[in-house]
LUMNURO-324417 format. One line per 5 residues: number of its first residue (from 1); their letters; for each residue x, y, z of C-alpha. Coordinates in pm, 1 decimal. Example, Ala and Ser with C-alpha at 12.3 -4.5 7.8 and 13.67 -1.06 7.14 Angstrom:
<atoms>
1> AS> 1230.0/-450.0/780.0  1367.0/-106.0/714.0
</atoms>
This chain:
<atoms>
1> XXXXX> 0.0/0.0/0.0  133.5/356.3/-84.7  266.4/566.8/208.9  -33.4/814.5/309.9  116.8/1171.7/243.9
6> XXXXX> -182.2/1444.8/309.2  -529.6/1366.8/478.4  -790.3/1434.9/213.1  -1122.8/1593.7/293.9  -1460.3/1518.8/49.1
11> XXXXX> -1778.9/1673.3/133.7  -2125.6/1617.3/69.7  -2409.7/1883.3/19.1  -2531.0/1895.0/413.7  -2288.9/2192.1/489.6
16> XXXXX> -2019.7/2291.4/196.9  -1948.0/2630.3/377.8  -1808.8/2480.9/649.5  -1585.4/2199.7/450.9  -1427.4/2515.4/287.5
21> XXXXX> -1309.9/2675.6/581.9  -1200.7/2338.8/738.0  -1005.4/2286.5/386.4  -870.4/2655.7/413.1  -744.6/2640.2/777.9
26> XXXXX> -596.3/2279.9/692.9  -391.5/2503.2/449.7  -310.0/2713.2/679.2  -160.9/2468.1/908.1  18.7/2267.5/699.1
31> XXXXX> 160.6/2524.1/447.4  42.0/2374.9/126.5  -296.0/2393.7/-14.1  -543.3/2167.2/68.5  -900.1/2176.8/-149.0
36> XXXXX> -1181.7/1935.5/-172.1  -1140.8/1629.4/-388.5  -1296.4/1737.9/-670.5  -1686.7/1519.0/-653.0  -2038.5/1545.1/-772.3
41> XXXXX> -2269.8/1454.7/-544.7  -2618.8/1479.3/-726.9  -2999.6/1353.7/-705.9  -3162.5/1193.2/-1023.0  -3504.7/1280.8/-1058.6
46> XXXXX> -3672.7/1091.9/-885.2  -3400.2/1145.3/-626.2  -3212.8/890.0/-607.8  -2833.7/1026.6/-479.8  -2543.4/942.4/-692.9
51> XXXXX> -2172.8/1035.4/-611.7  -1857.8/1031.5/-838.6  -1547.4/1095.4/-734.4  -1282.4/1269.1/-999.8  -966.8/1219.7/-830.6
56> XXXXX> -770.1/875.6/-728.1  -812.2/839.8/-345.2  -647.4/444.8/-331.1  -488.3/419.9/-44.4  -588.2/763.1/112.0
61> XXXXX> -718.1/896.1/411.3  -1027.0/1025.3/373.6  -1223.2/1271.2/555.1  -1595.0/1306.3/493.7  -1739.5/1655.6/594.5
66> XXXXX> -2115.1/1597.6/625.0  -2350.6/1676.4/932.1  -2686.0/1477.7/952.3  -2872.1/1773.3/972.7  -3222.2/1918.7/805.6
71> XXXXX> -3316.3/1719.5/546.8  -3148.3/1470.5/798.1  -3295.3/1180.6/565.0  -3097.8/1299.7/284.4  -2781.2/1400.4/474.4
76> XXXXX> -2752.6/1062.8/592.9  -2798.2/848.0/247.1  -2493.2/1139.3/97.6  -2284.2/1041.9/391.7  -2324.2/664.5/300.8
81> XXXXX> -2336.1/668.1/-56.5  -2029.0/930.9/-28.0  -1828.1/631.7/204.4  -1945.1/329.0/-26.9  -1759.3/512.9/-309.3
86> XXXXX> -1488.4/582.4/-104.7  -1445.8/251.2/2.5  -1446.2/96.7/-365.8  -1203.2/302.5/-484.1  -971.4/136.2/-239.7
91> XXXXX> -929.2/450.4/13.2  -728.2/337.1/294.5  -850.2/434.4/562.4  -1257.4/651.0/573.9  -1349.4/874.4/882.0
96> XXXXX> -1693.2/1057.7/942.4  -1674.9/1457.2/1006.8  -2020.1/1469.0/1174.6  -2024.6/1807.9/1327.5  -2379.8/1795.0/1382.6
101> XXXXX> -2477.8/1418.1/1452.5  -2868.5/1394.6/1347.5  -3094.4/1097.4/1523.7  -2919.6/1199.8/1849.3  -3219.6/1278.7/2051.2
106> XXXXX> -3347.4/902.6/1992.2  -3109.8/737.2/2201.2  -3318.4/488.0/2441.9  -3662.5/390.3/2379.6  -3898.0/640.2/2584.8
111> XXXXX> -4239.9/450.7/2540.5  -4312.0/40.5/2427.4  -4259.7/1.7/2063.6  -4037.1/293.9/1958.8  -3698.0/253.7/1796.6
116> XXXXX> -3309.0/349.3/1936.2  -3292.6/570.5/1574.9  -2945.0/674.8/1691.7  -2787.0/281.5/1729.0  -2944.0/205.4/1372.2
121> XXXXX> -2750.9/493.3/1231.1  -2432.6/366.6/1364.0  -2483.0/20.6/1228.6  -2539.2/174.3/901.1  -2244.0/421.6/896.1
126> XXXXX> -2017.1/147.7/1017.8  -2163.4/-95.7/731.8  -2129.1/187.2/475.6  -1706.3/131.8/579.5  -1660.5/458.7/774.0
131> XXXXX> -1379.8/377.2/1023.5  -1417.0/618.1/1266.5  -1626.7/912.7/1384.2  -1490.7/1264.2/1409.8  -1883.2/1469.6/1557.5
136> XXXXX> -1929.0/1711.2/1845.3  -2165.6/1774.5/2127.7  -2319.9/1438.3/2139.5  -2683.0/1478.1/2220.1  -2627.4/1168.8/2489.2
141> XXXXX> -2287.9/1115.6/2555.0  -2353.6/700.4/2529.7  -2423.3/730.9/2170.1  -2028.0/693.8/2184.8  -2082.8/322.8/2282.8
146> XXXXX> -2361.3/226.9/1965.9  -2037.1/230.7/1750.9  -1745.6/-81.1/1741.2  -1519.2/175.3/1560.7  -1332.0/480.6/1757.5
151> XXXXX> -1540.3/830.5/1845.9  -1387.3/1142.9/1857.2  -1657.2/1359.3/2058.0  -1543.0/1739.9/2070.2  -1664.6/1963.6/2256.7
156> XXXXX> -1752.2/2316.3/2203.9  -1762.6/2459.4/2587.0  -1400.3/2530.0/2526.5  -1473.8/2771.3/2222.1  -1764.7/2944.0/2420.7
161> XXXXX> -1564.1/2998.8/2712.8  -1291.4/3182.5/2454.6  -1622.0/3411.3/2362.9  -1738.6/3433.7/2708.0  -1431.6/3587.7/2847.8
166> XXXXX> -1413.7/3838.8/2503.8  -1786.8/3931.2/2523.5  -1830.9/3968.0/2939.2  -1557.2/4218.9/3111.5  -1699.3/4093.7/3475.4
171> XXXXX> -1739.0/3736.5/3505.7  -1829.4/3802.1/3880.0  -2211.1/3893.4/3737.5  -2202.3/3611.2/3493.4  -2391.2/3274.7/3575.3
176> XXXXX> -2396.7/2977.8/3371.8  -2780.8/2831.6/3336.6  -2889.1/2488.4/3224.9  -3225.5/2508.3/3078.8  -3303.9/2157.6/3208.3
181> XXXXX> -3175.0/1927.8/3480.7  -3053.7/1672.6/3229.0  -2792.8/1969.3/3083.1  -2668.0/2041.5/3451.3  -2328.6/1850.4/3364.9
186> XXXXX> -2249.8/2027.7/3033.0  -2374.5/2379.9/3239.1  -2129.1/2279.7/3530.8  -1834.8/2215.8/3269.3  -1869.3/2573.8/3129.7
191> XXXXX> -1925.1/2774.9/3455.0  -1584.1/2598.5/3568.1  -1365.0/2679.7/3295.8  -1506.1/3046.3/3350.0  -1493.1/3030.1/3714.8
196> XXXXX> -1867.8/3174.3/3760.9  -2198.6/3061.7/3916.0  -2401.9/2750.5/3850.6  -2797.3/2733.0/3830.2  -3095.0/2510.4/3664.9
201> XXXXX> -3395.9/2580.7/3532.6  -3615.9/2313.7/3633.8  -3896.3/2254.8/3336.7  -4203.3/2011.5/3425.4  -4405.7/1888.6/3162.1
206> XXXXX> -4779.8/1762.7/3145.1  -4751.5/1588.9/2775.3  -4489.1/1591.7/2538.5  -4378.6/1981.5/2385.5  -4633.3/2148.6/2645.3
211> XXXXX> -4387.6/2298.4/2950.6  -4635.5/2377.5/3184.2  -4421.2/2530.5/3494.4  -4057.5/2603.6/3523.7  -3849.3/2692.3/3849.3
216> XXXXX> -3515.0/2902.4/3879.7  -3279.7/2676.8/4106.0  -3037.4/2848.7/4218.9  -2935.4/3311.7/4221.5  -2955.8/3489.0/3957.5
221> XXXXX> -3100.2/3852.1/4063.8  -2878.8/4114.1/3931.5  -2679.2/3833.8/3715.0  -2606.4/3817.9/3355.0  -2704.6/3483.0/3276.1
226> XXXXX> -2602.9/3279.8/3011.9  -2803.9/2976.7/2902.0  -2612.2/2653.9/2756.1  -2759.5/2366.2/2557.9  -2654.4/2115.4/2270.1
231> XXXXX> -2927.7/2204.4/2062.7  -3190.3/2449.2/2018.4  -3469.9/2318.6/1770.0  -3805.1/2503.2/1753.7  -3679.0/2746.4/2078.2
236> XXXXX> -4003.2/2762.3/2257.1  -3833.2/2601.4/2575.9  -3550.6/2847.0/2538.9  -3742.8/3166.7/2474.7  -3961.0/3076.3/2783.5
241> XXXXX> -3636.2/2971.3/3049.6  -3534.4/3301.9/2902.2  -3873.7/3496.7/3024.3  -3838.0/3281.2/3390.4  -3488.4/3384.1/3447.4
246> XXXXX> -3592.5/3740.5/3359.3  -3886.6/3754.1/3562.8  -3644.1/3591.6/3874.1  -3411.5/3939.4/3824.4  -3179.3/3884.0/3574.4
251> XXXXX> -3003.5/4165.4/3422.3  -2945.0/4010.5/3088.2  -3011.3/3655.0/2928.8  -2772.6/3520.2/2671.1  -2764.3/3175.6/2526.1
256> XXXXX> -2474.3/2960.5/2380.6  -2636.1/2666.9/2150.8  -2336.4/2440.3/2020.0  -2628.2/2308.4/1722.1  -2864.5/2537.1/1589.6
261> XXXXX> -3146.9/2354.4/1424.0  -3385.5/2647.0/1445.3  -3689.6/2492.4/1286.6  -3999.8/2616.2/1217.0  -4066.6/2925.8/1406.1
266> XXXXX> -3735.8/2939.2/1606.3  -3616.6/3225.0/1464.8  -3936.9/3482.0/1473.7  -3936.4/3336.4/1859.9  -3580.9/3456.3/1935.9
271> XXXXX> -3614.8/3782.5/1742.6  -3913.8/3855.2/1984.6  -3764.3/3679.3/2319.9  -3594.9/3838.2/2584.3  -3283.8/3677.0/2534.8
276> XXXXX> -2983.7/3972.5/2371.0  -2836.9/3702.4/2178.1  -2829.6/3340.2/2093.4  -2491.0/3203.2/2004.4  -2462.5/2882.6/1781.6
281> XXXXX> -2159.0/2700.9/1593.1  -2118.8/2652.0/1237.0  -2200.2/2291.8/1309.3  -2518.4/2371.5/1090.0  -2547.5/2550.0/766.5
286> XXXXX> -2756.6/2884.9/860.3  -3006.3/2977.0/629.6  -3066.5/3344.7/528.9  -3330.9/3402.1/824.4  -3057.7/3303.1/1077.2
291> XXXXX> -2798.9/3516.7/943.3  -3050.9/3822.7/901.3  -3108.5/3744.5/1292.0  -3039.2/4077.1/1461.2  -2933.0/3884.9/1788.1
296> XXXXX> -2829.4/3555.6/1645.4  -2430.6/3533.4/1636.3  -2253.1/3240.8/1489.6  -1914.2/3135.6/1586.4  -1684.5/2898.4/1376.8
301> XXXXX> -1574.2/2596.3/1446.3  -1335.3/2525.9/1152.5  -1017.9/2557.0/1356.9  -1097.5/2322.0/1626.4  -1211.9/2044.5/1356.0
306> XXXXX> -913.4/2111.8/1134.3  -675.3/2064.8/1416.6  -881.3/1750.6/1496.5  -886.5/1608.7/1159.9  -484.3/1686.2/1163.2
311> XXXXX> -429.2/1496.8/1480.9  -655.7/1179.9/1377.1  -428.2/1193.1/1078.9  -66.1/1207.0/1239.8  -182.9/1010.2/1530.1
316> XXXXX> -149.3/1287.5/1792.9  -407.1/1343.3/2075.6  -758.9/1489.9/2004.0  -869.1/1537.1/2374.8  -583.8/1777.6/2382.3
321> XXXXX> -835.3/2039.2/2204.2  -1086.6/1976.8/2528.3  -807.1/2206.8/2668.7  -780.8/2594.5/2690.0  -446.6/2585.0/2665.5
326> XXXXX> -449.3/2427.8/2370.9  -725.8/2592.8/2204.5  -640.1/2961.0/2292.1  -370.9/2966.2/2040.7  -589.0/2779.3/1709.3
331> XXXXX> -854.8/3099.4/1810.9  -576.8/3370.8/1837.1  -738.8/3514.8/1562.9  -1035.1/3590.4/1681.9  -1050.4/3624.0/2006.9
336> X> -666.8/3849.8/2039.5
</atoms>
């Protein structure tokens, strides 16, 4: 087998904006330019997906840059169709860039007779011949055990933190919220690395999508709070811990969101909420509502998964990037 000289990055459709800037920091980092390999990825009409792939990738490693995200259903059949092609043209060794993982949320069967969605997309992505994972902000940090092949799970408190101490001159009046108690431990993570307070808003349900009382655990009178989650989908729970923490004497409310999924009427909600800004990642492609968002801020997470995709490839540590230390310097361009 040839010796493997550069990783190689293909993308799919899901997110192309982001595969760029992961291809243009790569070049940055290594000193030589790294592009796409040159692919169509198209529907027929009756839309069916097919894939060719221009360029010889034998013996390759191969990076596939393609969250699951809305249409999740397509997303997912690029990713597979994208790795069976991969995998007959001999590549040597095929890893997943799932920066938003879609099917997440159905991890465990809640009622009799419902599926574990999430462990039937890792059977297929492992059948398909991906070899490893490369995704961040797990939904349920198990998911990492439906798969027989290696999981790279980033995080992205480490890149909020970065914004956190840019945006906020007195951390002393910030306090890290979760918006539900099953969030507490992502919540806790942040508020550590930022060295502020710690509460919960406590969210009580009487059916499925109705919240029908939430509680403030915890002080945050006179407090800028700041409201962490994985993902933020239609944003009616968000908007409303928003209105609760206001109501309980908050100063200011500000959310960081590492997935924005935004469907529906998330983004009229946030426009009219309380809240001064949502912050998301890249992890999704925004569409032209999001962007036009007058308190919607995106941050970019094409360093952290470029450096990741680097160390996969040279065999170096990826948990390394769960550090500040080690981060701080990959976002000295932003946050200087």
């Amino acid at each position: 087998m040839p010796t493997i000289l550069e990783p190689k990055l293909i993308s799919g459709n899901a997110n192309r904006t982001l595969a760029n800037a992961v291809a243009r920091r790569m070049s940055m980092h290594r000193g030589i330019n790294v592009g796409l390999v040159d692919a169509r990825v198209e529907r027929f009409n009756d839309g069916e997906i097919f894939v060719e792939v221009f360029e010889n990738v034998r013996g390759e490693d191969m990076f596939i840059i393609q969250p699951t995200s809305n249409p999740a259903n397509d997303n997912l059949m690029e990713l597979l169709i994208i790795s069976d092609a991969l995998r007959r043209s001999s590549a040597a060794r095929i890893t997943a860039v799932i920066p938003y993982f879609g099917y997440a949320r159905q991890d465990r069967r809640t009622k009799a007779r419902t599926p574990i969605s999430a462990k039937l997309v890792a059977n297929m992505l492992v059948e398909a011949g991906i070899e490893r994972i490369l995704t961040m902000d797990l939904h349920a940090a198990q998911i990492q055990g439906f798969f027989d092949i290696p999981v790279d799970n980033l995080y992205a408190s480490p890149i909020f933190a970065l914004d956190i101490q840019a945006q906020f001159s007195d951390l002393d009046k910030v306090t890290v919220v979760s918006p539900d108690v099953g969030g507490v431990a992502r919540a806790r993570e942040l508020a550590q690395r930022i060295g502020c307070g710690l509460a919960i808003v406590d969210k009580r349900r009487n059916k499925p999508g109705e919240v029908a009382e939430m509680t403030v655990i915890g002080e945050v009178e006179g407090q800028t709070c700041i409201i962490v989650d994985d993902i933020c989908d239609t944003a009616g729970t968000l908007c409303k811990a928003a209105e609760v923490l206001s109501d309980a004497g908050a100063t200011e409310v500000h959310s960081y969101i590492t997935h924005g999924v935004l469907s529906g009427p998330a983004v009229g909600r946030i426009t009219k909420s309380v809240m001064k800004s949502l912050v998301i990642t890249d992890s999704i492609e925004a569409t032209e509502s999001v962007k036009a968002a007058p308190n919607i801020r995106i941050l970019p997470t094409a360093p952290m998964l470029a450096q990741a995709i680097l160390n996969i490839w040279n065999g170096t540590s990826v948990s390394s990037l769960f550090e500040t230390e080690t981060l701080t310097p990959i976002y000295e361009g932003f946050y200087s």
